[in-house]
mmCIF file of the N, C-alpha and C atoms, coordinates in Angstrom:
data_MODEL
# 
_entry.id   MODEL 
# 
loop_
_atom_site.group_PDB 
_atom_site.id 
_atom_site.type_symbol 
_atom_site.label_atom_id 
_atom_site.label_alt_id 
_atom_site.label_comp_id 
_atom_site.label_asym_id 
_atom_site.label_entity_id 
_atom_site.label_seq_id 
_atom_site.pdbx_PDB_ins_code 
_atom_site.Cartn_x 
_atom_site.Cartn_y 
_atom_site.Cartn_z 
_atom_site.occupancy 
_atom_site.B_iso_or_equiv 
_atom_site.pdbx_formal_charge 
_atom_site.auth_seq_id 
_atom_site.auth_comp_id 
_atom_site.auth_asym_id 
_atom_site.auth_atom_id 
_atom_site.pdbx_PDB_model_num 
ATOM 1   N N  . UNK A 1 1  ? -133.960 -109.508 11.616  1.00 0.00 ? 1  UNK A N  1 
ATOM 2   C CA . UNK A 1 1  ? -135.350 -109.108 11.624  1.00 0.00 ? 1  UNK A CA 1 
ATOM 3   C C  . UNK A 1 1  ? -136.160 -110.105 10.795  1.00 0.00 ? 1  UNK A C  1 
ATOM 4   N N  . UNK A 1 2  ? -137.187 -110.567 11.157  1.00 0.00 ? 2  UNK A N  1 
ATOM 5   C CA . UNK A 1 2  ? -138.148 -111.626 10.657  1.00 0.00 ? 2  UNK A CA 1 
ATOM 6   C C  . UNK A 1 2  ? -138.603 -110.742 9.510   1.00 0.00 ? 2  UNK A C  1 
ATOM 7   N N  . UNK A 1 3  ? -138.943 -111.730 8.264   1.00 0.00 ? 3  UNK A N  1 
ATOM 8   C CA . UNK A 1 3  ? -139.687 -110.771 7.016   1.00 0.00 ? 3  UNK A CA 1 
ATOM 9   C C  . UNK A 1 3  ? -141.394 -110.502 7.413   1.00 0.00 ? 3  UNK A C  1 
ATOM 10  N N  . UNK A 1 4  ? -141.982 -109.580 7.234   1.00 0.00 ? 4  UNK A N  1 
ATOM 11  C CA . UNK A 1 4  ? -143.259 -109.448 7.692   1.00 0.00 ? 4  UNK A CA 1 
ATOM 12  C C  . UNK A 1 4  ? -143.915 -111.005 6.685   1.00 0.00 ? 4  UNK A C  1 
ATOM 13  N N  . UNK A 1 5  ? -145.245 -111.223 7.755   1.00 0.00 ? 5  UNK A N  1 
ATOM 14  C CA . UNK A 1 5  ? -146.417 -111.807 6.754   1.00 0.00 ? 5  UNK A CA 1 
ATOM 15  C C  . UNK A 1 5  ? -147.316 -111.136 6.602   1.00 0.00 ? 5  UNK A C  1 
ATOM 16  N N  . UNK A 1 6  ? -147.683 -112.186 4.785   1.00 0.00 ? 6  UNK A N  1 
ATOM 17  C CA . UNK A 1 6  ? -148.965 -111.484 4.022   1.00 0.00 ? 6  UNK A CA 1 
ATOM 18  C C  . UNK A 1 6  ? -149.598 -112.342 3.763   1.00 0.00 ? 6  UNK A C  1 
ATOM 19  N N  . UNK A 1 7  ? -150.751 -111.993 3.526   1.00 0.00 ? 7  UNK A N  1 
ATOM 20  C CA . UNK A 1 7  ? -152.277 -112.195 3.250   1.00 0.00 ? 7  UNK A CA 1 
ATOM 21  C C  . UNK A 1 7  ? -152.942 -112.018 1.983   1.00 0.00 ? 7  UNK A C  1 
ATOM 22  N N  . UNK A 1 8  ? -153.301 -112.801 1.729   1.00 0.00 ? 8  UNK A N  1 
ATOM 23  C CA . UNK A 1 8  ? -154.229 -112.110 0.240   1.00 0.00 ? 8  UNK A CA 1 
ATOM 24  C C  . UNK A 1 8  ? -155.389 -111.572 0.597   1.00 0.00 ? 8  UNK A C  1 
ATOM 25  N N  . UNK A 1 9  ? -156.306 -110.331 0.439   1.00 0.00 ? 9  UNK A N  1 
ATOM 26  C CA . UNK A 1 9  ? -156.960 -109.301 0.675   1.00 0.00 ? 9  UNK A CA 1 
ATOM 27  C C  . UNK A 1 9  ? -157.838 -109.942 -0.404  1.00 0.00 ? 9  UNK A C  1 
ATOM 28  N N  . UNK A 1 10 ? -157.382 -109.028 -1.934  1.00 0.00 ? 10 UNK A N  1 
ATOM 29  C CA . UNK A 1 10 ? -158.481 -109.238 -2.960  1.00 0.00 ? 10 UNK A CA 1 
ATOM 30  C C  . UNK A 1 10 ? -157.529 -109.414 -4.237  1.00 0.00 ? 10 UNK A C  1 
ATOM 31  N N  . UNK A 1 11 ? -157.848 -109.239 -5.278  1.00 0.00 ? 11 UNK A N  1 
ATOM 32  C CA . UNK A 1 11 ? -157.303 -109.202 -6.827  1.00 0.00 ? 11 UNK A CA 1 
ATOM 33  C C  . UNK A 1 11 ? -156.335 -107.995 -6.723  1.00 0.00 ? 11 UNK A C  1 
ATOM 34  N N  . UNK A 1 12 ? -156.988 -106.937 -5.829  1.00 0.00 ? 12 UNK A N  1 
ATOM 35  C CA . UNK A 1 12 ? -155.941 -105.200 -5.897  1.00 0.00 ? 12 UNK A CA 1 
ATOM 36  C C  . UNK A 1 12 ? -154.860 -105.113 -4.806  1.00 0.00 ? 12 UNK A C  1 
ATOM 37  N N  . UNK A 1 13 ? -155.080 -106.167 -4.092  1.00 0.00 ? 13 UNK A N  1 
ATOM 38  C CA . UNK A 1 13 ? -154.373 -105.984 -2.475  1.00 0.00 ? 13 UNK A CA 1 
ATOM 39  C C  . UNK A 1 13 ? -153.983 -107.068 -1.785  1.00 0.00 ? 13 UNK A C  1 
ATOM 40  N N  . UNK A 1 14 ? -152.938 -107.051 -1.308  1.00 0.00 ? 14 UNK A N  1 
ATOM 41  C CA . UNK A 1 14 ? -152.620 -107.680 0.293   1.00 0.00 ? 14 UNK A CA 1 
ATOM 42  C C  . UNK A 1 14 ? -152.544 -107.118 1.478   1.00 0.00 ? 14 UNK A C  1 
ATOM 43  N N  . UNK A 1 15 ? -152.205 -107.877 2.649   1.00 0.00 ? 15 UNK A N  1 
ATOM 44  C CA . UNK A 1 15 ? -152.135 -107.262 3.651   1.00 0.00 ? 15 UNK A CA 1 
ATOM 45  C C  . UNK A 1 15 ? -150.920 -107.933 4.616   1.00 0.00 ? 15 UNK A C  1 
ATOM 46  N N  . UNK A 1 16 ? -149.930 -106.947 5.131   1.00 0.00 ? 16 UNK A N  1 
ATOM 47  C CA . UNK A 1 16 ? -149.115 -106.976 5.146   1.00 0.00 ? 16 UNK A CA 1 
ATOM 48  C C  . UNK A 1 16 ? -148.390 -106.595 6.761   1.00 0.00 ? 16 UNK A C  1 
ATOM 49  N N  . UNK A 1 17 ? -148.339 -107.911 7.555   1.00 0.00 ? 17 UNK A N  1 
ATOM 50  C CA . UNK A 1 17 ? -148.028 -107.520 9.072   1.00 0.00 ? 17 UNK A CA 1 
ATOM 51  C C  . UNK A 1 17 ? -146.560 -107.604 9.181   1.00 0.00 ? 17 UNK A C  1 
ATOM 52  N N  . UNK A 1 18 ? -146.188 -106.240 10.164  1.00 0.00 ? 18 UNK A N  1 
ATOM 53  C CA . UNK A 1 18 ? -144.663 -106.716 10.293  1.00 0.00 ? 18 UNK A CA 1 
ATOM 54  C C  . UNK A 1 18 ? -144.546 -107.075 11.668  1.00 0.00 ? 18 UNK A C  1 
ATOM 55  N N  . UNK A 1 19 ? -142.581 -107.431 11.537  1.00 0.00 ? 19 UNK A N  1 
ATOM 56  C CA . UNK A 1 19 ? -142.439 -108.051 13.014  1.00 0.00 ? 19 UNK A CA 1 
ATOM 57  C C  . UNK A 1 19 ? -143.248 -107.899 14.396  1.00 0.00 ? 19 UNK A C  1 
ATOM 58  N N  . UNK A 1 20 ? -143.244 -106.434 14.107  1.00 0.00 ? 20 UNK A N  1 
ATOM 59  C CA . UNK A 1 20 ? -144.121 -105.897 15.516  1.00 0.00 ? 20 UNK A CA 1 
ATOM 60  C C  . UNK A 1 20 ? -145.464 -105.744 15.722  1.00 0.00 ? 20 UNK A C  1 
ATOM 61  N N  . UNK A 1 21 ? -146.254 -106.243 14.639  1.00 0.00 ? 21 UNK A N  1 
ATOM 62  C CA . UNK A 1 21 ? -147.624 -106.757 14.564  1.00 0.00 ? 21 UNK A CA 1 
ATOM 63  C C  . UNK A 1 21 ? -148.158 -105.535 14.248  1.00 0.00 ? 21 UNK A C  1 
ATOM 64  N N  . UNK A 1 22 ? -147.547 -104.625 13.430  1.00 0.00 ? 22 UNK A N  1 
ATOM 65  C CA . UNK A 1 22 ? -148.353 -103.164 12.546  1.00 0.00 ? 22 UNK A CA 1 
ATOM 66  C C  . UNK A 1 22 ? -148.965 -104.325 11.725  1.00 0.00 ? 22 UNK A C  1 
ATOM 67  N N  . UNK A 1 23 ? -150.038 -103.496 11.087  1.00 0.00 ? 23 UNK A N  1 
ATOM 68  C CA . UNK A 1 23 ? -150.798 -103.972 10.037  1.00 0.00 ? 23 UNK A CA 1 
ATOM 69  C C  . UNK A 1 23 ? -150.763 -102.829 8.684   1.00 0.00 ? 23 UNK A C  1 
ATOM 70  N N  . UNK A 1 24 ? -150.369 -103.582 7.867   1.00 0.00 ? 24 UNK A N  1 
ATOM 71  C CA . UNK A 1 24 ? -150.623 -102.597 6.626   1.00 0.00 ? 24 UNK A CA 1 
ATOM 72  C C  . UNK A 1 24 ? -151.431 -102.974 5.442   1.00 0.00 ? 24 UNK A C  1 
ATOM 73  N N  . UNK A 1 25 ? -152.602 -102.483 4.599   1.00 0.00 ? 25 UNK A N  1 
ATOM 74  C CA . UNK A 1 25 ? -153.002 -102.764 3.470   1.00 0.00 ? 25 UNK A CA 1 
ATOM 75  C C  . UNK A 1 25 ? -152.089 -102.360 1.877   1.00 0.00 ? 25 UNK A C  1 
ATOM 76  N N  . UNK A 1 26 ? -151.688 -102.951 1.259   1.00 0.00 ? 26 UNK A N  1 
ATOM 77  C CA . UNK A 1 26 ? -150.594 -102.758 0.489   1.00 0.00 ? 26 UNK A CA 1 
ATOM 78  C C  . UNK A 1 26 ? -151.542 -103.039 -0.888  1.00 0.00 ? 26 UNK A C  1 
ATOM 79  N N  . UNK A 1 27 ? -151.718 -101.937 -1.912  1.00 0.00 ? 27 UNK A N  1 
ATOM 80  C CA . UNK A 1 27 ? -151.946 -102.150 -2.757  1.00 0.00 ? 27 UNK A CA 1 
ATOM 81  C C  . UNK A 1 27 ? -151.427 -102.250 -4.256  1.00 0.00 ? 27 UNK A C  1 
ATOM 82  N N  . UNK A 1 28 ? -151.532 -102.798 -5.374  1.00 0.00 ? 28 UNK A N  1 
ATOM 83  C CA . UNK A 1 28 ? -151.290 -102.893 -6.600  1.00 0.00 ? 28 UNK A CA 1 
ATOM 84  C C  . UNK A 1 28 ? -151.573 -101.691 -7.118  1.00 0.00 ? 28 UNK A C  1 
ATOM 85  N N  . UNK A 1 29 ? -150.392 -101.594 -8.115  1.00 0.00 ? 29 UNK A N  1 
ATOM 86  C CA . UNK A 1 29 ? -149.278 -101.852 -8.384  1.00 0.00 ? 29 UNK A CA 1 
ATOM 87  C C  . UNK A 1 29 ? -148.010 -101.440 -7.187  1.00 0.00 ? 29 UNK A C  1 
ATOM 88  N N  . UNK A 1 30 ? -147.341 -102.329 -6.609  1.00 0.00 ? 30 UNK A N  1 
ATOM 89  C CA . UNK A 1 30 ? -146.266 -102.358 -5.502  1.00 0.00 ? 30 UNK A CA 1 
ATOM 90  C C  . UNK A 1 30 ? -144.717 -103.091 -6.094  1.00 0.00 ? 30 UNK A C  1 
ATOM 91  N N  . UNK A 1 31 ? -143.991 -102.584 -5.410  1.00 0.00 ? 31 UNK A N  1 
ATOM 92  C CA . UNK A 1 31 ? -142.273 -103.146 -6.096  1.00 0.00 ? 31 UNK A CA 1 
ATOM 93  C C  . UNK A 1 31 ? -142.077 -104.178 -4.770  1.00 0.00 ? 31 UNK A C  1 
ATOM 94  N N  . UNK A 1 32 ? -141.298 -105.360 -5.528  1.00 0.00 ? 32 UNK A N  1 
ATOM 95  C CA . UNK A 1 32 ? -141.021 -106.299 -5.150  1.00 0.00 ? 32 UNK A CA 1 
ATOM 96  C C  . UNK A 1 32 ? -139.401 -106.471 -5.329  1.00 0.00 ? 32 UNK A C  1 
ATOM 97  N N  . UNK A 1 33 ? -138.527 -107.124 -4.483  1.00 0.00 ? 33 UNK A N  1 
ATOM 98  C CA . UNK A 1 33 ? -137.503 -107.678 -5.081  1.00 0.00 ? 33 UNK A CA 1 
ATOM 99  C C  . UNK A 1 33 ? -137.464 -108.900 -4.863  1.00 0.00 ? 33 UNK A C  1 
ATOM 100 N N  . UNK A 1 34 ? -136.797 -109.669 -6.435  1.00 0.00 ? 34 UNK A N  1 
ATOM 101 C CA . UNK A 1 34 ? -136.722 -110.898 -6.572  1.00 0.00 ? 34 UNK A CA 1 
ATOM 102 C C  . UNK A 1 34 ? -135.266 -111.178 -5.987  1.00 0.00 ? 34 UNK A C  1 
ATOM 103 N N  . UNK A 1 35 ? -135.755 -112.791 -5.387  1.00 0.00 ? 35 UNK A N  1 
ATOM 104 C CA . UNK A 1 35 ? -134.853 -113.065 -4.072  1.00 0.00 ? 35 UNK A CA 1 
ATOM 105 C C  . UNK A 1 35 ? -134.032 -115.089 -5.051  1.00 0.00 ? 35 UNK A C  1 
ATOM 106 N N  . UNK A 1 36 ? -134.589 -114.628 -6.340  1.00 0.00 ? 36 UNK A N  1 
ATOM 107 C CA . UNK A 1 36 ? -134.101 -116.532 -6.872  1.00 0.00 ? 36 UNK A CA 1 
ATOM 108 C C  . UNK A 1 36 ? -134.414 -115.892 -8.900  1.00 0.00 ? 36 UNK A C  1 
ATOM 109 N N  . UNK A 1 37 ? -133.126 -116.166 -9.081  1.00 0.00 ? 37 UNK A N  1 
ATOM 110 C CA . UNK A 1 37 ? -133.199 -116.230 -10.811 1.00 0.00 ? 37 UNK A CA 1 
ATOM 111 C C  . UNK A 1 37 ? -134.266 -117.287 -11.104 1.00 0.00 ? 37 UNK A C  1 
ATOM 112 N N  . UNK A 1 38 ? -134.777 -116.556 -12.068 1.00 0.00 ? 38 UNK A N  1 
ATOM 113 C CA . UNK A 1 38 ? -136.513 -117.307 -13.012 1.00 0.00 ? 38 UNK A CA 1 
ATOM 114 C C  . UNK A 1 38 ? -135.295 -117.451 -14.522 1.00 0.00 ? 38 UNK A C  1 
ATOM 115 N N  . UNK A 1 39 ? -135.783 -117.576 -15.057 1.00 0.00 ? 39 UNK A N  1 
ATOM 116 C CA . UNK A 1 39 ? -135.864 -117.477 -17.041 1.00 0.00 ? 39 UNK A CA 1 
ATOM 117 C C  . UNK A 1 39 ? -135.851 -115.934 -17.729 1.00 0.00 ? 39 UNK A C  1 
ATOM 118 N N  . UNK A 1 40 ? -136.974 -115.546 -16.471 1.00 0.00 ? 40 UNK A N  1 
ATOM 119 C CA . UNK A 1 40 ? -137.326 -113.908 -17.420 1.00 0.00 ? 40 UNK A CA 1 
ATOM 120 C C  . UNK A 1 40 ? -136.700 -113.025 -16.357 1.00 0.00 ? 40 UNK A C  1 
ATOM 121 N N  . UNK A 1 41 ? -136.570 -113.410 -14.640 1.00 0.00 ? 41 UNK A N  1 
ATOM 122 C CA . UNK A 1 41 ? -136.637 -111.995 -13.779 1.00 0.00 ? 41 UNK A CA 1 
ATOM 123 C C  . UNK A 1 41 ? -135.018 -112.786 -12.875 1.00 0.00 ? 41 UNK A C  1 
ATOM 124 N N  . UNK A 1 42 ? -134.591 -111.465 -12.800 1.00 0.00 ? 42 UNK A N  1 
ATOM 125 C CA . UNK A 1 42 ? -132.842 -111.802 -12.227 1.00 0.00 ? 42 UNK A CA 1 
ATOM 126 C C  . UNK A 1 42 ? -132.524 -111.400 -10.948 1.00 0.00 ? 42 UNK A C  1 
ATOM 127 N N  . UNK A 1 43 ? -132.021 -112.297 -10.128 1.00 0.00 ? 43 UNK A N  1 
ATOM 128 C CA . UNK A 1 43 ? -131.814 -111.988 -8.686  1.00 0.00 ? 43 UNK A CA 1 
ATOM 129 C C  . UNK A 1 43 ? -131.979 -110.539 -8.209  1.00 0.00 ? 43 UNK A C  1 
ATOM 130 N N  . UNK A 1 44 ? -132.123 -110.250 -7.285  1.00 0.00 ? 44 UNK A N  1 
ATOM 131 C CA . UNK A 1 44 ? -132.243 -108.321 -6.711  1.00 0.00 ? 44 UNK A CA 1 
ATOM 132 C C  . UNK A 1 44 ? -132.530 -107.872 -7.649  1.00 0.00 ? 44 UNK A C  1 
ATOM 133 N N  . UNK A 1 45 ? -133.435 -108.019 -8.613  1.00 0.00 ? 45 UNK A N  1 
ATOM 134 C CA . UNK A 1 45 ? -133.842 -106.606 -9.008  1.00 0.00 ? 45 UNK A CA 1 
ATOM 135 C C  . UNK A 1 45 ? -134.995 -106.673 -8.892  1.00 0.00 ? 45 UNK A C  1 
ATOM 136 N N  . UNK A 1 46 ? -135.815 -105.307 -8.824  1.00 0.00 ? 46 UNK A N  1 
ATOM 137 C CA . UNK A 1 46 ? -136.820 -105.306 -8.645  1.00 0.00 ? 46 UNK A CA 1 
ATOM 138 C C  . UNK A 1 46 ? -138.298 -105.055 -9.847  1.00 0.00 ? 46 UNK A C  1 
ATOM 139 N N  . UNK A 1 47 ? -139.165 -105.452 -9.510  1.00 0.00 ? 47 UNK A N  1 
ATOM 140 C CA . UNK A 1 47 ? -140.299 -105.524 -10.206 1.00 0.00 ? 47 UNK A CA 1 
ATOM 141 C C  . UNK A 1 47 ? -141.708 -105.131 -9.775  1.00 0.00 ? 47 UNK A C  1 
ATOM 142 N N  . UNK A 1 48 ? -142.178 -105.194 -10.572 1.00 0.00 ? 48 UNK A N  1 
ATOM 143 C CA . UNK A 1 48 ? -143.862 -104.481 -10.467 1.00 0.00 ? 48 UNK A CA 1 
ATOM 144 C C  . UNK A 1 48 ? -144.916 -105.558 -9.695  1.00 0.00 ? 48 UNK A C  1 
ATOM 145 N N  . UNK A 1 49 ? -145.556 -105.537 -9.163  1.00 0.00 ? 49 UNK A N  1 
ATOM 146 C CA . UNK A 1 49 ? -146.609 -106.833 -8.987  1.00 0.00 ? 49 UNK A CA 1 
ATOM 147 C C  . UNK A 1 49 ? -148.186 -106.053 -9.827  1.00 0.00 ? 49 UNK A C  1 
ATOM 148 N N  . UNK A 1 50 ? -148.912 -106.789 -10.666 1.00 0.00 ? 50 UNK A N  1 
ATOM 149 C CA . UNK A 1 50 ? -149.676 -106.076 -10.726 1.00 0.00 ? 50 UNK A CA 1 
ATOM 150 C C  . UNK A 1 50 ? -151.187 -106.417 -10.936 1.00 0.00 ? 50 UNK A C  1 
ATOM 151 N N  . UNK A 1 51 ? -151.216 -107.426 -10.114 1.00 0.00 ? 51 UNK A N  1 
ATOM 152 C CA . UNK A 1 51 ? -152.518 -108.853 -9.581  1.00 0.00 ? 51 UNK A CA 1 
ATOM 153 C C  . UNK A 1 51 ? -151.476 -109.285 -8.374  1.00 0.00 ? 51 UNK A C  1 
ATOM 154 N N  . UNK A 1 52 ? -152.578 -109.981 -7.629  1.00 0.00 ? 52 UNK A N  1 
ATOM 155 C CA . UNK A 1 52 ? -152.637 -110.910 -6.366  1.00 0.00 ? 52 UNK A CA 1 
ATOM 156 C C  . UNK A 1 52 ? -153.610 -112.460 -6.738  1.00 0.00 ? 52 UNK A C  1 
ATOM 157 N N  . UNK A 1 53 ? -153.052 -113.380 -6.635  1.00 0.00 ? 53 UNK A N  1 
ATOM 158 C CA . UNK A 1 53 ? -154.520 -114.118 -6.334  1.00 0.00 ? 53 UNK A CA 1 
ATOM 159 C C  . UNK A 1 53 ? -154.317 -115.215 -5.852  1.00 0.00 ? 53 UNK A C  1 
ATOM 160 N N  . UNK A 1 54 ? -155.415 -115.824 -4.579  1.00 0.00 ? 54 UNK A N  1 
ATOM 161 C CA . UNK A 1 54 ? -154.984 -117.053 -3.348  1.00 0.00 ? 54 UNK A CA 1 
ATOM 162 C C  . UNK A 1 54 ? -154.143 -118.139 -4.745  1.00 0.00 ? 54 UNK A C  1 
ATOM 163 N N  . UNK A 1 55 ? -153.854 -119.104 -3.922  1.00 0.00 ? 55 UNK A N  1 
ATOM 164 C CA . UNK A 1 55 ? -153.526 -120.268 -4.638  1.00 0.00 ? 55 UNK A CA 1 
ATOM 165 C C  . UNK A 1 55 ? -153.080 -121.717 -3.724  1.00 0.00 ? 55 UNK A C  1 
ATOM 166 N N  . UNK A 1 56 ? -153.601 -122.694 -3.916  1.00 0.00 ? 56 UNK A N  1 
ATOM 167 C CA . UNK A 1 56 ? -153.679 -123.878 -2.816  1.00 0.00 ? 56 UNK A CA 1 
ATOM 168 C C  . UNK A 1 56 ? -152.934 -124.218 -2.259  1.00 0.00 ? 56 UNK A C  1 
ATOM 169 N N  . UNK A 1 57 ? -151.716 -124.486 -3.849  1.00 0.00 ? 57 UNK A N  1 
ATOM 170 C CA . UNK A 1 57 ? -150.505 -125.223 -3.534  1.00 0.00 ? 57 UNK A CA 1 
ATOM 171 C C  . UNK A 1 57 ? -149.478 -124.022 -2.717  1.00 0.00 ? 57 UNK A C  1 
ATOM 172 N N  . UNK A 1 58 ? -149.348 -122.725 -3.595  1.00 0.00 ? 58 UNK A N  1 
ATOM 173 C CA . UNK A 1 58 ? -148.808 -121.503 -2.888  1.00 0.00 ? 58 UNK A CA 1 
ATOM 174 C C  . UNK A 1 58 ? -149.406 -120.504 -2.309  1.00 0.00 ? 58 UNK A C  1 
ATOM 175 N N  . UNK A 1 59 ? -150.183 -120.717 -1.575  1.00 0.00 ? 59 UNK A N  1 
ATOM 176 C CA . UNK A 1 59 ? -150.258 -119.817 -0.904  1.00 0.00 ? 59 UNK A CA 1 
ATOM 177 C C  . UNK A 1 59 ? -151.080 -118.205 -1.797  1.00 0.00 ? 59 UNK A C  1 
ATOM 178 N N  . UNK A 1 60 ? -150.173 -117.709 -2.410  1.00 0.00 ? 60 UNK A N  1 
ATOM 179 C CA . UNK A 1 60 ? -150.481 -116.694 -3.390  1.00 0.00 ? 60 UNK A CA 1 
ATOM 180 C C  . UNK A 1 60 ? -149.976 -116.418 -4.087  1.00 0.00 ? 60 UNK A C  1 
ATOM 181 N N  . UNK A 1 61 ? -150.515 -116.061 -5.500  1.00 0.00 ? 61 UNK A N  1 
ATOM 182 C CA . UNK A 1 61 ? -149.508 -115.723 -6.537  1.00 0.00 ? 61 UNK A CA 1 
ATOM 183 C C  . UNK A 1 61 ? -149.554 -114.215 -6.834  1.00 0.00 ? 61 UNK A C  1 
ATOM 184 N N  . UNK A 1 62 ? -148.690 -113.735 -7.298  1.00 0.00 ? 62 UNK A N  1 
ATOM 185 C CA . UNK A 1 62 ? -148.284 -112.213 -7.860  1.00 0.00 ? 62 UNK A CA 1 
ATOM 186 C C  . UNK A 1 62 ? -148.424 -112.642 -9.429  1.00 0.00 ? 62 UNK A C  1 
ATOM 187 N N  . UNK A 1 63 ? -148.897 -111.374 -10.322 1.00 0.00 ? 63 UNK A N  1 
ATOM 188 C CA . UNK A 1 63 ? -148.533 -111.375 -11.664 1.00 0.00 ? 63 UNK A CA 1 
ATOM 189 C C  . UNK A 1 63 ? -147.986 -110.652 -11.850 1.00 0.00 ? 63 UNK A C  1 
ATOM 190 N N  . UNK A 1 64 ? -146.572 -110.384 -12.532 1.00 0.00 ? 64 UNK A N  1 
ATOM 191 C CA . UNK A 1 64 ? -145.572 -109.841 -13.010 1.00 0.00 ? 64 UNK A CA 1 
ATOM 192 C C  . UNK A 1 64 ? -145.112 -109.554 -14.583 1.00 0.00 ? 64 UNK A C  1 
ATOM 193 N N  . UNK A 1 65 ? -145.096 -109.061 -15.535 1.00 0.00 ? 65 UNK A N  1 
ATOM 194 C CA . UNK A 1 65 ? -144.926 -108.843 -16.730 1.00 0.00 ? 65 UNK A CA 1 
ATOM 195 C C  . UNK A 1 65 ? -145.676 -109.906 -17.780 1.00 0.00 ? 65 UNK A C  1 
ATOM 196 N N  . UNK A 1 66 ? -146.792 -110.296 -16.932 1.00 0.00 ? 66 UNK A N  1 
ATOM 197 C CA . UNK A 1 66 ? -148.112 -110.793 -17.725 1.00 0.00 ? 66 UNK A CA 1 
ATOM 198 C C  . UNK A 1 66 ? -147.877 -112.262 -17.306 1.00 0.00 ? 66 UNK A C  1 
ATOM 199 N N  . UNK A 1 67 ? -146.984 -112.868 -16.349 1.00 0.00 ? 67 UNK A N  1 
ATOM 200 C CA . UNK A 1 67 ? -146.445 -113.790 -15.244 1.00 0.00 ? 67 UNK A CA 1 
ATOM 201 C C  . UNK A 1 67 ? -147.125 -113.882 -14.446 1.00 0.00 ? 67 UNK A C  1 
ATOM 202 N N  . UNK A 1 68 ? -147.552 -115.550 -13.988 1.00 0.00 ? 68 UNK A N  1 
ATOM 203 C CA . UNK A 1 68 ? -147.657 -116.032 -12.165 1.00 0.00 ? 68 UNK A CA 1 
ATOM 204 C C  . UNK A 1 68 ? -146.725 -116.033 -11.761 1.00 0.00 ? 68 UNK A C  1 
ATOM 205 N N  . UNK A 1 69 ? -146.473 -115.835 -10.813 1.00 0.00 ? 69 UNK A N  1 
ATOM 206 C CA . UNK A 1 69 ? -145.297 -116.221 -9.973  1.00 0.00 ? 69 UNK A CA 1 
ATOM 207 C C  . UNK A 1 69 ? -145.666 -116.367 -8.852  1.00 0.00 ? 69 UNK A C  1 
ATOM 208 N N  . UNK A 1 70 ? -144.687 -117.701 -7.706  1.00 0.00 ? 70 UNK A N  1 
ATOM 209 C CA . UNK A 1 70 ? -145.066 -117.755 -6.083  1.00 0.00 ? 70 UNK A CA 1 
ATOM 210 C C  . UNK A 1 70 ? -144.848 -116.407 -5.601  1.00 0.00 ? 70 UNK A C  1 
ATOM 211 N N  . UNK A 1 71 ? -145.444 -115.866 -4.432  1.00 0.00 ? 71 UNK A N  1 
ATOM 212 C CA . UNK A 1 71 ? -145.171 -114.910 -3.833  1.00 0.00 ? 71 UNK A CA 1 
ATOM 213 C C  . UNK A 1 71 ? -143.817 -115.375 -3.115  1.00 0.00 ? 71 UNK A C  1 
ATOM 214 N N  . UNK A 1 72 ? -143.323 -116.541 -2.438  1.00 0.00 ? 72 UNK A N  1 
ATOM 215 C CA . UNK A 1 72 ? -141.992 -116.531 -2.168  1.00 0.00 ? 72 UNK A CA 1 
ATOM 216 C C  . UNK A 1 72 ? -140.685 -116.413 -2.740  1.00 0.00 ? 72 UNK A C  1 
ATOM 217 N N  . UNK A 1 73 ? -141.174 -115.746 -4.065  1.00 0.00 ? 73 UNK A N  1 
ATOM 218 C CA . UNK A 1 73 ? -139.967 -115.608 -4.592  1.00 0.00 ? 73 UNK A CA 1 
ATOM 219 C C  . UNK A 1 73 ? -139.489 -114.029 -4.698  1.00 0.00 ? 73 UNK A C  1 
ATOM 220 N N  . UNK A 1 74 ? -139.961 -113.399 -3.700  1.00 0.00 ? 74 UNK A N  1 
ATOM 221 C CA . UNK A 1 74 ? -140.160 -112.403 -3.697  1.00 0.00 ? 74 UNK A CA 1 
ATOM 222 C C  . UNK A 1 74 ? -139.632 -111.507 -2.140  1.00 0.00 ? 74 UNK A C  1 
ATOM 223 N N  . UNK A 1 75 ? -139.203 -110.468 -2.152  1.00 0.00 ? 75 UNK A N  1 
ATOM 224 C CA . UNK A 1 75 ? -139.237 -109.855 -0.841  1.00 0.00 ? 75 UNK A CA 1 
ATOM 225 C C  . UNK A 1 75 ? -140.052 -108.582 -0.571  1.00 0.00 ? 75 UNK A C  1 
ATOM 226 N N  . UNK A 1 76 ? -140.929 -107.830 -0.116  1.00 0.00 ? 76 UNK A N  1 
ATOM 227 C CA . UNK A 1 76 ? -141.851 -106.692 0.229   1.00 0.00 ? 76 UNK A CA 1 
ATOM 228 C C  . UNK A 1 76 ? -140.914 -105.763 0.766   1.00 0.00 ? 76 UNK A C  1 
ATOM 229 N N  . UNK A 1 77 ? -140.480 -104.517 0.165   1.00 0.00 ? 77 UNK A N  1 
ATOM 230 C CA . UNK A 1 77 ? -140.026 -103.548 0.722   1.00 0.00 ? 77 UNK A CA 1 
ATOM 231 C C  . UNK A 1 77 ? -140.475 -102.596 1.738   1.00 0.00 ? 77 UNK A C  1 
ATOM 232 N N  . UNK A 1 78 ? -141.508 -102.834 2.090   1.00 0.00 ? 78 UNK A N  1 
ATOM 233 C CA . UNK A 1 78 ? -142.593 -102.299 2.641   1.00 0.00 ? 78 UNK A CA 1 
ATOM 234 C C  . UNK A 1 78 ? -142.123 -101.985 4.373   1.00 0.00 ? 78 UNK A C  1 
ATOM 235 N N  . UNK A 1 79 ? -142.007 -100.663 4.846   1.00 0.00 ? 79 UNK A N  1 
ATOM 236 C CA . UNK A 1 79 ? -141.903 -100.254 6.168   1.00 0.00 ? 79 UNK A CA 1 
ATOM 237 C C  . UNK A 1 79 ? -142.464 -99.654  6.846   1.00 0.00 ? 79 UNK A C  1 
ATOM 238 N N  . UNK A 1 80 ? -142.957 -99.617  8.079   1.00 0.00 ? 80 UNK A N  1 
ATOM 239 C CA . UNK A 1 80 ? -144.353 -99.009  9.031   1.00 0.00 ? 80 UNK A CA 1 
ATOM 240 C C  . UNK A 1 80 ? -143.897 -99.493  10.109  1.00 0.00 ? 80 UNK A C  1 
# 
C-alpha cells in the first residue's frame, strides 16, 4: 500500500490524502511514528507533532519536543 500524501494546511494542520484519494484534514496535536534514529527520537516509536510549517528545502517540517524535524522522517497513522 502506497503511504498517503500531505500537505501543509496552516501552523494547526495538514492535509492528508490516501491511496484512494479520501481526503482528510489532520490536526495538531497528532502521533507520528519515527521511521530513522535522530540523537533524541528512536526508531518506531511514536511521538507528538505539535506545529507544522512549509519549508523549501523539505517540504515541511513537524515540531516535536520543542524540535524541527523533516516530515519524512516520519510515518502518519492516520486511516479513512
Amino acid at each position: 500500500m502506497d503511504p498517503p500524501k500531505i500537505n501543509y494546511v496552516d501552523p494547526k494542520s495538514i492535509m492528508v490524502i490516501n491511496p484512494t484519494g479520501k481526503i482528510r484534514q489532520l490536526f495538531v496535536p497528532f502521533k507520528v511514528q519515527v521511521l530513522e534514529d535522530t540523537d533524541i527520537l528512536k526508531k518506531n516509536s511514536w511521538v507528538i507533532v505539535e506545529e507544522v510549517q512549509p519549508h523549501k528545502e523539505y517540504k515541511m517540517l513537524y515540531r516535536i519536543t520543542k524540535h524541527w524535524w523533516s516530515y519524512d522522517l516520519f510515518k502518519i497513522a492516520a486511516t479513512f
